[in-house]
C-alpha positions in Angstrom: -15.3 19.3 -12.8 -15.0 16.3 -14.7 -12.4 13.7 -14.5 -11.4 10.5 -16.7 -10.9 7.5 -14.7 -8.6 4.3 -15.9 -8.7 1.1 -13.3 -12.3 0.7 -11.9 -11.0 -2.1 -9.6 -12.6 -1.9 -6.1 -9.9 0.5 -5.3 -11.2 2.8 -8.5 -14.7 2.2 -7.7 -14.4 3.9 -4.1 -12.8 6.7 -5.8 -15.2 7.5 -7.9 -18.4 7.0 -5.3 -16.4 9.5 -3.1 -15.8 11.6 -6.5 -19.1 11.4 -7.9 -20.9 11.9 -4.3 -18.6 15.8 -3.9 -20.2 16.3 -8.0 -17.4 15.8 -9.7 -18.6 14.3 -12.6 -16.5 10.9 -13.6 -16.0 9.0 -16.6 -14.5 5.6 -16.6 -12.2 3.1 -18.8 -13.0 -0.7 -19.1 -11.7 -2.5 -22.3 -14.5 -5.3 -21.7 -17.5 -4.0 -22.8 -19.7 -6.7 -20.0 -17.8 -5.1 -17.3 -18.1 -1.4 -19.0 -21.5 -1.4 -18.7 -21.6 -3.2 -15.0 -19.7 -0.2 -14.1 -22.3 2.3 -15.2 -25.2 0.1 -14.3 -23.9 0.1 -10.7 -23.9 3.3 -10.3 -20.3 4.0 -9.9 -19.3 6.2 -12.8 -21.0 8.9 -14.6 -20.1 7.3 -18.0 -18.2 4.7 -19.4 -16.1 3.9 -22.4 -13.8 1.0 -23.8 -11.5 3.2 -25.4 -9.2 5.5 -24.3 -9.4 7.2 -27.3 -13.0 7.9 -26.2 -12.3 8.6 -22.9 -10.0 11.3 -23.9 -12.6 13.0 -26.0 -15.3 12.7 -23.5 -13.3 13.9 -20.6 -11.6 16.8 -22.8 -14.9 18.1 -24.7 -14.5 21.6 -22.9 -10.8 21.6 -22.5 -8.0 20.1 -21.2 -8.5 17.2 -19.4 -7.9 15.2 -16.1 -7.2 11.7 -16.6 -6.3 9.3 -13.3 -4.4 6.4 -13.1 -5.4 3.8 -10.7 -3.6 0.9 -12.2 -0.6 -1.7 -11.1 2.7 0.5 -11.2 4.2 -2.0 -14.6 0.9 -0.9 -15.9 1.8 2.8 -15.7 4.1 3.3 -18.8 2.0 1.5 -21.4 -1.1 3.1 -20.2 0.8 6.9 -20.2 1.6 6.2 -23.7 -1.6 5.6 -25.1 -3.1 8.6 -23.4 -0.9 10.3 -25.1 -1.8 9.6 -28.6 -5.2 12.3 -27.2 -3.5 14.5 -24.8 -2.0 17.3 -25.3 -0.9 20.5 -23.4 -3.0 21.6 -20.7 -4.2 18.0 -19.4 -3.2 16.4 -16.7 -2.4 13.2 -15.6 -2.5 11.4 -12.1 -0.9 8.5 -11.3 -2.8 7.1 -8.1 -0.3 4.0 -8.0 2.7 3.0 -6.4 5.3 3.6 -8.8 9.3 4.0 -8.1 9.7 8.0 -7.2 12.5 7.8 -9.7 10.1 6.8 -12.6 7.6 9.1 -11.7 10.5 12.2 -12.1 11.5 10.6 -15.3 8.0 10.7 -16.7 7.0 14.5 -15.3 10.0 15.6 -17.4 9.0 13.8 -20.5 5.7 15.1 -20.3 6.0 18.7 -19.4 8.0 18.5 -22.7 4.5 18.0 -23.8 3.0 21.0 -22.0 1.2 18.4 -20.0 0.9 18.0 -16.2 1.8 15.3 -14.4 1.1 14.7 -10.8 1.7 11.8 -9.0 -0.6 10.7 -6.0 0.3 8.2 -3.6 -2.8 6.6 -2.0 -3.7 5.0 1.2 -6.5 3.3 2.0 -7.0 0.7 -0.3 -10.8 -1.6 -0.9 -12.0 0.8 2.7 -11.0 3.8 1.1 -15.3 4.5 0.3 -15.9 4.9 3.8 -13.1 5.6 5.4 -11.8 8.0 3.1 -7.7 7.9 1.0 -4.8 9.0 2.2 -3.2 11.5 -0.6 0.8 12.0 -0.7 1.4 14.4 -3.7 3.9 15.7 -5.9 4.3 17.9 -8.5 3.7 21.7 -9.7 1.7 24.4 -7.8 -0.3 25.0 -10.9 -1.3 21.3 -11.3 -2.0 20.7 -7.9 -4.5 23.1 -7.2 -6.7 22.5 -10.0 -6.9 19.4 -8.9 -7.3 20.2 -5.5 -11.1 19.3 -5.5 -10.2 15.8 -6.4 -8.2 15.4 -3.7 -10.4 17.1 -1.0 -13.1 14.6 -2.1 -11.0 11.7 -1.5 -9.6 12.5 1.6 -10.7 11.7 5.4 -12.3 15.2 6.1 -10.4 16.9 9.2 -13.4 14.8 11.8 -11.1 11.4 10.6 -8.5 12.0 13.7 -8.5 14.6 17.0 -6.1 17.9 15.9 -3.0 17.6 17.4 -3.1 21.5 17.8 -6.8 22.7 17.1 -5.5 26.2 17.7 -3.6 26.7 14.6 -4.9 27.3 11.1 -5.9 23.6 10.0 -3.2 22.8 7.0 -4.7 20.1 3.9 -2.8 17.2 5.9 -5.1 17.4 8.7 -8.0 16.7 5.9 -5.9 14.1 4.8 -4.1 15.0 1.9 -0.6 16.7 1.5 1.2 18.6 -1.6 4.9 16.6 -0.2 6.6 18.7 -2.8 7.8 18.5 -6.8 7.2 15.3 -8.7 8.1 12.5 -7.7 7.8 13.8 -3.7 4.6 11.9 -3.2 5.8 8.9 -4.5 8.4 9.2 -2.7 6.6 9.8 0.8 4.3 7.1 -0.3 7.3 4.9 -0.5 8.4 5.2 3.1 4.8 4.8 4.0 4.8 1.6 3.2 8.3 0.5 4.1 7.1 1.6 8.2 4.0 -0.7 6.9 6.4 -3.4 6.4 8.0 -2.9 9.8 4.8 -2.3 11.6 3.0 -5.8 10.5 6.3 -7.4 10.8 6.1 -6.6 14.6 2.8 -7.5 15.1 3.4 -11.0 13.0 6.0 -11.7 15.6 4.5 -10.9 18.6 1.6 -13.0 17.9 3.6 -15.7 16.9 5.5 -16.0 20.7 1.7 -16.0 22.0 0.6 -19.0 20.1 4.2 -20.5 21.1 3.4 -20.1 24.9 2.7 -23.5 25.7 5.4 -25.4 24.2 6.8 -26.4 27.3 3.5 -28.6 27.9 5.3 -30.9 25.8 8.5 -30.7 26.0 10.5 -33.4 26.1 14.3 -33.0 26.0 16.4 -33.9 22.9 19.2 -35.3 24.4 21.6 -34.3 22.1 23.8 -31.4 20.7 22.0 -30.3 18.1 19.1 -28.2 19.9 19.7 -25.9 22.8 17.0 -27.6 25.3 14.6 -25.1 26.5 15.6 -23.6 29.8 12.6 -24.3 32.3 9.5 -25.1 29.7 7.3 -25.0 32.8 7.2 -21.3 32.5 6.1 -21.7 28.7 2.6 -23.9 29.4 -0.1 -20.6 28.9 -3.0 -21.3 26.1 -3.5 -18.1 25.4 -6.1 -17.1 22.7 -4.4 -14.5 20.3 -7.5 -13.9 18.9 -8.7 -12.6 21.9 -5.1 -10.6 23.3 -5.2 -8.7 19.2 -9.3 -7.9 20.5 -8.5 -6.6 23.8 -5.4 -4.9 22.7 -7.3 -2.9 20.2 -8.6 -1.1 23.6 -7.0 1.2 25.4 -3.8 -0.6 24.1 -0.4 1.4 22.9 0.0 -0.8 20.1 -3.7 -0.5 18.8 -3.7 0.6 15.4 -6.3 0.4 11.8 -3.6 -2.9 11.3 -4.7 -4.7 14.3 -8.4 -4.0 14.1 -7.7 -6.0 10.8 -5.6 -8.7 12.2 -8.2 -9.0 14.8 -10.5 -9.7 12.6 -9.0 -12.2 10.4 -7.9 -14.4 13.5 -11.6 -13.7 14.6 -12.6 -15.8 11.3 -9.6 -18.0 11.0 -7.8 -18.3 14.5 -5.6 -21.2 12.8 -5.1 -18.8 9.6 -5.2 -22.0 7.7 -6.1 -20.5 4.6 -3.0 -18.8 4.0 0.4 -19.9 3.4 2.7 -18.0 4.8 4.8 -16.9 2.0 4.5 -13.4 1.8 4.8 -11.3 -1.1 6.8 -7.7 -1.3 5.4 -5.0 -4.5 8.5 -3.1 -4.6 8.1 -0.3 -1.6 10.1 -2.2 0.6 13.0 -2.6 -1.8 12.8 1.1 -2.6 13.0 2.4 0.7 15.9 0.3 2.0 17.6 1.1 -1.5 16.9 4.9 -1.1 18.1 4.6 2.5 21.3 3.3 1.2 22.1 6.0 -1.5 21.0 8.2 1.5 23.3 6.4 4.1 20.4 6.6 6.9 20.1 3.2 9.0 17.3 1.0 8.5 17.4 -1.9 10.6 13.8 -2.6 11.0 12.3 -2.3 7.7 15.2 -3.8 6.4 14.7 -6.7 8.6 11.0 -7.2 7.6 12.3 -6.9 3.8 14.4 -9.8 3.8 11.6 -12.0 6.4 9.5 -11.3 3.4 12.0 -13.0 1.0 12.7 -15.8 4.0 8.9 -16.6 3.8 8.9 -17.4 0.3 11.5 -19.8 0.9 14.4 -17.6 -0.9 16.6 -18.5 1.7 16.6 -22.2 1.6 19.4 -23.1 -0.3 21.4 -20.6 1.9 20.0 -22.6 4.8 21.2 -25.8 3.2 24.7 -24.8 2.6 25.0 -23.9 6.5 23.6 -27.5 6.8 26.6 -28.9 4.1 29.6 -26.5 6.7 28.2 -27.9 9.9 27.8 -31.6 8.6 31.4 -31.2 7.2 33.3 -29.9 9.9 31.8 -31.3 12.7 29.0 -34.3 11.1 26.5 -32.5 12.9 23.1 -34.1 11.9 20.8 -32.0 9.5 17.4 -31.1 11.0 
C-alpha cells in the first residue's frame, strides 16, 4: 500500500514512522525544498516531493490513490482544492484534522460528485502518537473505509494499549483503537465531543489544583475591614503548604482521578512548579464551540463543558469590559469602591 502524506509536522511525522514501520509505503508533501529533503534524510518518509502535483503522480502511479490530510482545519479547503486539480474518481482523501462535522459532510458530497472518497479521521494522540499509538474516530462509506483499513490498524494502540472490558467477546476495531463512528462527517463529529469532555476534564483538574496552591492564605490574612470583601471565615483552617507538584504525582497512583492528562500535568509542575512560563490565557481551536453549539441545536444540557468554554474566553481577558461595567452599576448605585 502506498499512501500520499500532506503535513509532516511532528504530528505527520509519527504517522508516517508508525505507517512506514506496518510497510505501508509513504510519500510526503513539503513545499520547502530544505525541509523536503530533512524529511527523507530522517528517515521518516519513503519519498518526498514539493508539489502536490507530484505527489499525486507518485502516490497514483498504479491507480487510484490515498492522499492524507494532516493539516490545521482553515487549511483543509485550500489544500482539497489543489488535490483536486490530480484526483480523480477512485482516490481517496483523509482528513486527519479537526474540522467542523458540518464541513466535513459538505465536502464528502462535493466530492463523491467526483467519484472520489472522502473519509474523515479524527485523531487523538497528538506529538506521543509514535509511541503511544492514535486514537482514530472515522466516518464515511464502507467501501472507503476498509481499504483503508490498514492505515488505520497501523496507527492505532494495538488491543495490549488498555485491559478488555469483556475479553470474552469477539474483540471489535475500537478495542485496537480505531472505530468506523458511522457516514461522513460521524468521526468528526465524535472527535468533536472528544475534545469538548477534554475541555471539561482539564478544566477540573486546573481548578482543583488551583484551591491547593490557595491553601495557605489564611497565614496571612489580615482582615479588610470594610464592605467590599467577604472576610474569610476562620483562615486558620486555610494555613497547609502543600506541594501540588507532589499531590498531581501521588494522585497518578492508585488515584480515581489519574488519567494520560495528569501524568502530563505532573510533569509540567515537575519542571515548572510556579508555571511561570505560561500566561494563563488559554486558547480554544473550535471543538469547544462546536460541541456546546451542536448541544444546543440538539437541546442536551451541557453545563460543564460549557463552563470550561467560556473560562477559556474569561482567561484571555474577554470578559473584562463586562467585569468593568459591573464595577460602573455597583459604583453608581451604591459608590462602592472598585477593586
Amino acid at each position: 500500500m502506498k499512501v500520499g502524506l500532506i503535513g509532516l509536522g511532528r504530528m505527520g511525522e509519527g504517522m508516517s514512522r508508525r505507517m512506514m514501520a506496518d510497510e505501508i509505503q509513504v510519500w510526503g508533501y513539503r513545499r520547502n525544498y530544505e525541509k523536503a529533503e530533512e524529511a527523507y534524510e530522517n528517515g521518516y518518509v519513503d519519498g518526498v516531493v514539493t508539489s502536490i502535483e507530484y505527489l499525486c503522480q507518485e502516490v497514483k502511479r498504479d491507480g487510484p490513490g490515498i492522499f492524507m490530510m494532516v493539516v490545521p482545519a482553515e487549511n483543509v479547503e485550500d489544500t482539497i482544492n489543489e488535490l483536486l486539480q490530480y484526483c480523480g474518481e477512485g482516490d481517496i482523501i483523509i482528513d486527519h484534522g479537526n474540522s467542523n462535522f458540518k464541513d466535513t459532510r459538505r465536502r464528502a458530497q462535493r466530492l463523491s460528485k467526483l467519484g472520489i472518497q472522502y473519509i474523515d479521521c479524527g485523531t487523538s494522540g497528538g506529538v506521543y502518537g509514535l509511541e503511544r499509538g492514535y486514537c482514530l474516530m472515522v466516518g464515511g462509506t464502507n467501501t472507503a473505509v476498509s481499504v483503508c483499513a490498514p492505515i488505520f490498524r497501523a496507527l492505532a494502540p494495538g488491543i495490549a494499549s488498555a485491559t478488555r472490558t469483556d475479553p470474552l467477546t469477539h474483540a471489535s476495531s475500537a478495542e485496537y483503537g480505531w472505530l468506523h463512528c458511522g457516514e461522513s462527517g460521524a468521526g468528526h463529529f465524535v472527535k468533536m465531543v472528544h475534545n469538548g469532555i477534554e475541555y471539561g476534564i482539564m478544566q477540573a483538574y486546573a481548578e482543583g489544583f488551583n484551591i491547593l496552591k490557595s491553601a495557605d492564605l489564611g497565614k496571612n490574612y489580615v482582615g479588610q475591614g470594610d464592605a467590599e470583601v467577604a472576610p474569610m471565615a476562620d483562615p486558620e483552617n486555610y494555613c497547609y503548604d502543600i506541594d501540588v507538584a507532589e499531590v498531581a504525582e501521588l494522585w497518578r497512583r492508585g488515584s480515581v482521578v489519574g488519567s494520560w492528562l495528569l501524568d502530563l500535568t505532573a510533569s509540567v509542575l515537575r519542571s515548572d512548579p510556579k508555571l511561570d512560563k505560561f500566561s494563563g490565557g488559554v486558547s480554544d481551536s473550535g471543538e469547544g464551540r462546536w460541541t456546546v453549539s451542536s448541544a444546543v441545536d440538539l437541546g442536551v444540557p451541557t453545563p460543564v463543558i460549557s463552563s470550561a468554554l467560556h473560562e477559556r474566553f474569561n482567561s484571555r481577558g474577554l470578559g473584562n469590559f463586562g467585569n468593568r461595567v459591573l464595577n460602573g452599576m455597583r459604583y453608581m448605585f451604591g459608590g462602592h469602591n472598585v477593586r
